[in-house]
N, C-alpha and C positions, 0 to 999 in steps of 0.2 A: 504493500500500500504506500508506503513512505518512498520508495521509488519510481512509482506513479505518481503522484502528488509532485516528487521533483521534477519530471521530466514533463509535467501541465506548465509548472512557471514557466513565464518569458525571461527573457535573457535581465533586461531591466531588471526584474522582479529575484532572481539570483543575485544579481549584482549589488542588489541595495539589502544584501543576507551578509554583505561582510562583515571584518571586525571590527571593530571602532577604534578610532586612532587612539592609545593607549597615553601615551605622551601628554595630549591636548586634554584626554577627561582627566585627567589626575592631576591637572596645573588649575582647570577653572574648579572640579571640588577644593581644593586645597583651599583656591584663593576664597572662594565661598565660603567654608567654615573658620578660618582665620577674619573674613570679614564681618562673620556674626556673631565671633566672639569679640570683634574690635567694639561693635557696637554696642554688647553689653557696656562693656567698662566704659564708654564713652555716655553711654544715655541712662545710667542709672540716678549721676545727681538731677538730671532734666528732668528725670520721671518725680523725684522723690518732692522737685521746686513746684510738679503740679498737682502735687498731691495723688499720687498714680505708684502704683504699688511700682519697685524698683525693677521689677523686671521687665514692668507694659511691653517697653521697644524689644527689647532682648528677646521677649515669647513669639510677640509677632514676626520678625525679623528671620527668626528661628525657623516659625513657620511658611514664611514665604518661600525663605531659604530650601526648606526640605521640598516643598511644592514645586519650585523652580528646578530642584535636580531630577524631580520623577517628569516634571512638564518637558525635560532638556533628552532624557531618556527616549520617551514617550516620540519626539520630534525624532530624536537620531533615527528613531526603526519607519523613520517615514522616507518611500522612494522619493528624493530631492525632485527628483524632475516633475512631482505633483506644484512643487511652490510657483512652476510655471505661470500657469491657470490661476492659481491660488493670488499672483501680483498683482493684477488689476483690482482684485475685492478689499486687498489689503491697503493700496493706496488710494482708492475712494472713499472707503470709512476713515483712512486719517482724515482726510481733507474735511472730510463731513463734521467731523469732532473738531478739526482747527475754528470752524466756521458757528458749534454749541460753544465753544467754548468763551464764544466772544457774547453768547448771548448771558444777558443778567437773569440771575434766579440760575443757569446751569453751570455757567463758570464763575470760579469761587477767582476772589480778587486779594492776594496774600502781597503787602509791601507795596503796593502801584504795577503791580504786577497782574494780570489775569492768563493765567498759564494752567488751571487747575480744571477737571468737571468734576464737579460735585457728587461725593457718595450718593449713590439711590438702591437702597433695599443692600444688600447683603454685597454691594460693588463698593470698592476703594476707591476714596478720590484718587485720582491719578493724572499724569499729564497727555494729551495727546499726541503732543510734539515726536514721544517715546515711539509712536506707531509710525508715525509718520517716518521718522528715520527707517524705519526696517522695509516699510513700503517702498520709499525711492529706490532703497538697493535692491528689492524684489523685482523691480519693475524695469529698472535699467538693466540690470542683468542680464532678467527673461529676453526684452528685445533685441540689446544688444547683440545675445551672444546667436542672434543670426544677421548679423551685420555682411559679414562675407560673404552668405548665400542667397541674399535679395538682390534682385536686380533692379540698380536705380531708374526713376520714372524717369521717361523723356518727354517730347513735348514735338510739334510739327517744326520740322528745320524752318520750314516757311514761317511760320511766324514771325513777328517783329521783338516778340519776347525771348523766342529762343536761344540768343545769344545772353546775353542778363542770367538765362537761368541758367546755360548748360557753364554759366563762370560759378556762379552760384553753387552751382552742383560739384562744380570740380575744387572749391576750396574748402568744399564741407558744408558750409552756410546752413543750407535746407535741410539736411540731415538731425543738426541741431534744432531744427524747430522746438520740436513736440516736446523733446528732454528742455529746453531752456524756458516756454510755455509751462510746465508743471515744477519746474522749480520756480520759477516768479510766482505764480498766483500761491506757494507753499511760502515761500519768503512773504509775501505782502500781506497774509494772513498771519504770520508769525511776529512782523512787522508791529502789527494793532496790538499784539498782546502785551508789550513787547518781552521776545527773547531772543538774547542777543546771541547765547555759548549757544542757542539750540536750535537758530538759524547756520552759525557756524557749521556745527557739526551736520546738518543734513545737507548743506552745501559742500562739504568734504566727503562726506560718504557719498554722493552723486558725482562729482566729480573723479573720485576715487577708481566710480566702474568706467568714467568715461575715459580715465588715463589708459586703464588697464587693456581696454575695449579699441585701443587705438586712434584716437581724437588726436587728431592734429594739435601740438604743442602748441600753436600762437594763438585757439583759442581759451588756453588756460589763462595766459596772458591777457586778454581781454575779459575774459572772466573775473580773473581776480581784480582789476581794476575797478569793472565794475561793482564786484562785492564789494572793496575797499570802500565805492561811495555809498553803498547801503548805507555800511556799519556807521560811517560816518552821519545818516541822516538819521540813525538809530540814537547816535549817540547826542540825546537831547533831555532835557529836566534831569534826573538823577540820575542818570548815564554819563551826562559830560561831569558832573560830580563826583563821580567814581574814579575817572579819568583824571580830574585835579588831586582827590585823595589816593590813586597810586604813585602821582609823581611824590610826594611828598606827606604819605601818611599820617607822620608826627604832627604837621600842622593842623591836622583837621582830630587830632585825638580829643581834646577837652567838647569839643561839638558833636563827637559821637560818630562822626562818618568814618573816622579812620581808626576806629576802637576796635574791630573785631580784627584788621590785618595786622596792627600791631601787638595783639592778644595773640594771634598765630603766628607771628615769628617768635614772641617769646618762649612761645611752645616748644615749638621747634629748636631754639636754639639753648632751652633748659635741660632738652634729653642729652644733649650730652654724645659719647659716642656708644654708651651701651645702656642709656636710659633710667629711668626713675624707677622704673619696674612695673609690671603690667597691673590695673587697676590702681594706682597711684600718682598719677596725674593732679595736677594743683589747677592747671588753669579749666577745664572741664566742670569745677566751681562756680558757677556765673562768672567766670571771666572773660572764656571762651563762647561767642553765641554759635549756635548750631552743631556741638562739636560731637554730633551721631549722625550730621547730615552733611553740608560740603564740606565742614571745614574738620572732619574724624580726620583727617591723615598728619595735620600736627598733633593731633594725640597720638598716633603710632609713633609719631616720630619725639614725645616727649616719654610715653611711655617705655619705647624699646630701642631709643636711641640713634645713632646714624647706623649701629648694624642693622638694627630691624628693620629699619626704614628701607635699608637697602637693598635688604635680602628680600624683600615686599616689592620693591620695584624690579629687581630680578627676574621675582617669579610673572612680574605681569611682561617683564621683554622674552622671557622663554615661550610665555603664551604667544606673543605677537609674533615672534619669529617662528613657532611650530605651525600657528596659524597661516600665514604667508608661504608655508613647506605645503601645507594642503594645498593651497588652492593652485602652487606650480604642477604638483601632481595631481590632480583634476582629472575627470577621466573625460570630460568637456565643458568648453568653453563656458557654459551658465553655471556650472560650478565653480569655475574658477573665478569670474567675474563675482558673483554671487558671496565668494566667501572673503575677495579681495574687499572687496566694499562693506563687509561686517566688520575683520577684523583691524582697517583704516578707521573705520568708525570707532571702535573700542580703542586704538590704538590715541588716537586724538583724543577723546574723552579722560584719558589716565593722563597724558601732557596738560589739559587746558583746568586741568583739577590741581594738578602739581603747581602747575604755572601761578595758579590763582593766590591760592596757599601762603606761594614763596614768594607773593608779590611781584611776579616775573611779570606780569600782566593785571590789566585791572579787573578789581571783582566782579565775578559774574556768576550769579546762581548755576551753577555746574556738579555734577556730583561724582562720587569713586567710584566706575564699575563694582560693584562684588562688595563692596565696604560700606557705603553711604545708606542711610537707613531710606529705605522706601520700597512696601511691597510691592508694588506693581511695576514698579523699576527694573528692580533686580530680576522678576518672573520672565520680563521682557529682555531684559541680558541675555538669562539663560536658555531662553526659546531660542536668542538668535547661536548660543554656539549648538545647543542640537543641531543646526541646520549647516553648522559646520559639520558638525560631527557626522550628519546624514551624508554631507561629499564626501568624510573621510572612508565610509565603508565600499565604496567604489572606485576606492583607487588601486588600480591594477596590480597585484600580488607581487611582483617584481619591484615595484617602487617603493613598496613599504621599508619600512625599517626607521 
């Protein structure tokens, strides 16, 4: 029976029976349960300042956490080449959520910010933006990765146009449409809420599949130019604020703007080179604000010192570099695009949280992959490396190792 049974599968359908990259699950478990315990020691005095038993963030965190490894499992034993089909549905409901989000009574408005939809019934507040990122890369992927095998549209030589377009057509231009079309109308919506790191990053994860995907170099160039003026129009009422309190923190301490970046370097540079010791943290006291949400990694870094800290960032470049092994070994192209674009997206999200932190850059709501407290965050992490992990079982039996 089990030999019948085998010999009904398609080839696909064996192919997606491999083993899972062994390497890549044991760096994001790792990172995961070091993450959930960072949050413990980091959000027990937050819990205890709201009257919330010591554990709240730690239980929930915990459960997310466990949730997200069976949700990450669950995705790995899924054939990849179903998230095809699955791209378009995934990037229509961000859009649809970017668009609730902005309405009042479903998005929740935390800081001057409206980035949140509202708990209803047994769902987490969460942010949209989170779906949105894994949409673009779903979506650019899937079409992408038959870029080689369409044949471009032409037009009657007679025409008076067809010279215009077939210039068009040969520097790329039109091929760009649709991708530059659904990242504007995603930016302009992200725009209103405003988010600044989470327009960033879904402009880098799109871009990411378009580098990889072969996109002529001098549109990146004009690309980033144009982001540049975004961010620039972004940067308006407490945005350019932010911008005055990175140049010079210290001036803006006693008014409060520059109280939490300078709380995080003293964090940071209280640990020491082997740290305070774990759950011993001083500035985690009201001194530190959010420090189980962006700003946990100057607690690692006071709790466990420049080694901890280091061997943390370590473990997240072993992930980025094992991740960018899969998707060289891809067994096609939408996998490979697909997983280049997840793990650019992870990869920039761990820089622009460090960055933040260490004052390299100015503040911006951004959070730790795997570390920053947020259930539907992390759930959403850990879906996207399943779907690494789904390319990795398809990679040709010779290439492994």
């Amino acid at each position: 029976m089990a030999q019948k049974l085998k010999r009904d599968l398609t080839v696909q359908e064996q192919l997606a029976r491999g083993p899972l990259d062994m390497p890549f699950l044991m760096l994001v478990t790792l990172l995961t349960i070091i993450g959930v315990i960072m949050v413990f020691s980091a959000s027990y005095p937050v819990a205890l300042t709201e009257d919330k038993n010591p554990t709240f963030y730690f239980i929930r965190q915990l459960f997310f956490g466990g949730a997200g490894l069976v949700f990450m499992w669950v995705i790995s034993k899924i054939n990849y080449q179903r998230f095809r089909w699955m791209s378009m549905g995934v990037l229509a409901v961000s859009i649809v959520l970017l668009v609730l989000v902005l309405i009042p009574g479903i998005g929740v408005e935390v800081k001057k910010a409206r980035r949140w939809i509202r708990a209803i019934g047994p769902l987490p507040q969460f942010q949209p933006s989170e779906v949105a990122k894994v949409g673009v890369i779903m979506y650019f992927a899937s079409r992408l990765s038959k870029r080689n095998t369409e044949t471009p549209r032409t037009i009657s030589p007679r025409s008076y146009l067809s010279g215009p377009y077939n210039y068009l057509q040969r520097i790329g231009f039109l091929e760009l449409i649709p991708y530059g079309a659904i990242l504007g109308v995603i930016v302009l919506l992200m725009m209103k809420e405003p988010h600044m790191s989470g327009t960033i990053l879904i402009l880098l994860g799109g871009a990411a599949v378009l580098f990889a995907a072969g996109i002529k170099l001098y549109w990146f160039a004009a690309g980033g130019a144009l982001m540049g003026a975004l961010l620039l129009l972004m940067m308006s009422g407490y945005q350019s604020t932010r911008v005055q309190v990175w140049r010079d923190p210290w001036a803006y301490y006693k008014t409060g703007e520059g109280f939490q970046i300078v709380q995080s370097l003293y964090a940071i540079g209280s640990g020491g080179l082997l740290g305070v010791g774990l759950g011993k943290s001083r500035q985690k006291f009201s001194f530190l604000p959010e420090p189980e949400n962006d700003f946990i990694f100057p607690i690692v870094c006071e709790e466990l010192g420049l080694v901890g800290a280091g061997i943390i960032l370590f473990l997240f470049a072993l992930l980025i570099i094992r991740g960018f092994w899969i998707a060289i070994h891809a067994r096609d192209r939408f996998g490979a695009l697909l997983v280049v674009g997840i793990i650019t997206l992870l990869a920039g999200q761990v820089f622009l949280n460090i960055a933040v932190v260490t004052n390299l850059i100015p503040t911006t709501g951004i959070s730790l992959p795997f570390f920053s407290y947020g259930g539907t965050a992390l759930m959403i992490q850990l879906a996207e490396m399943g779907m690494v992990l789904s390319v990795s079982r398809q990679i040709p039996a010779a290439k492994q190792g």
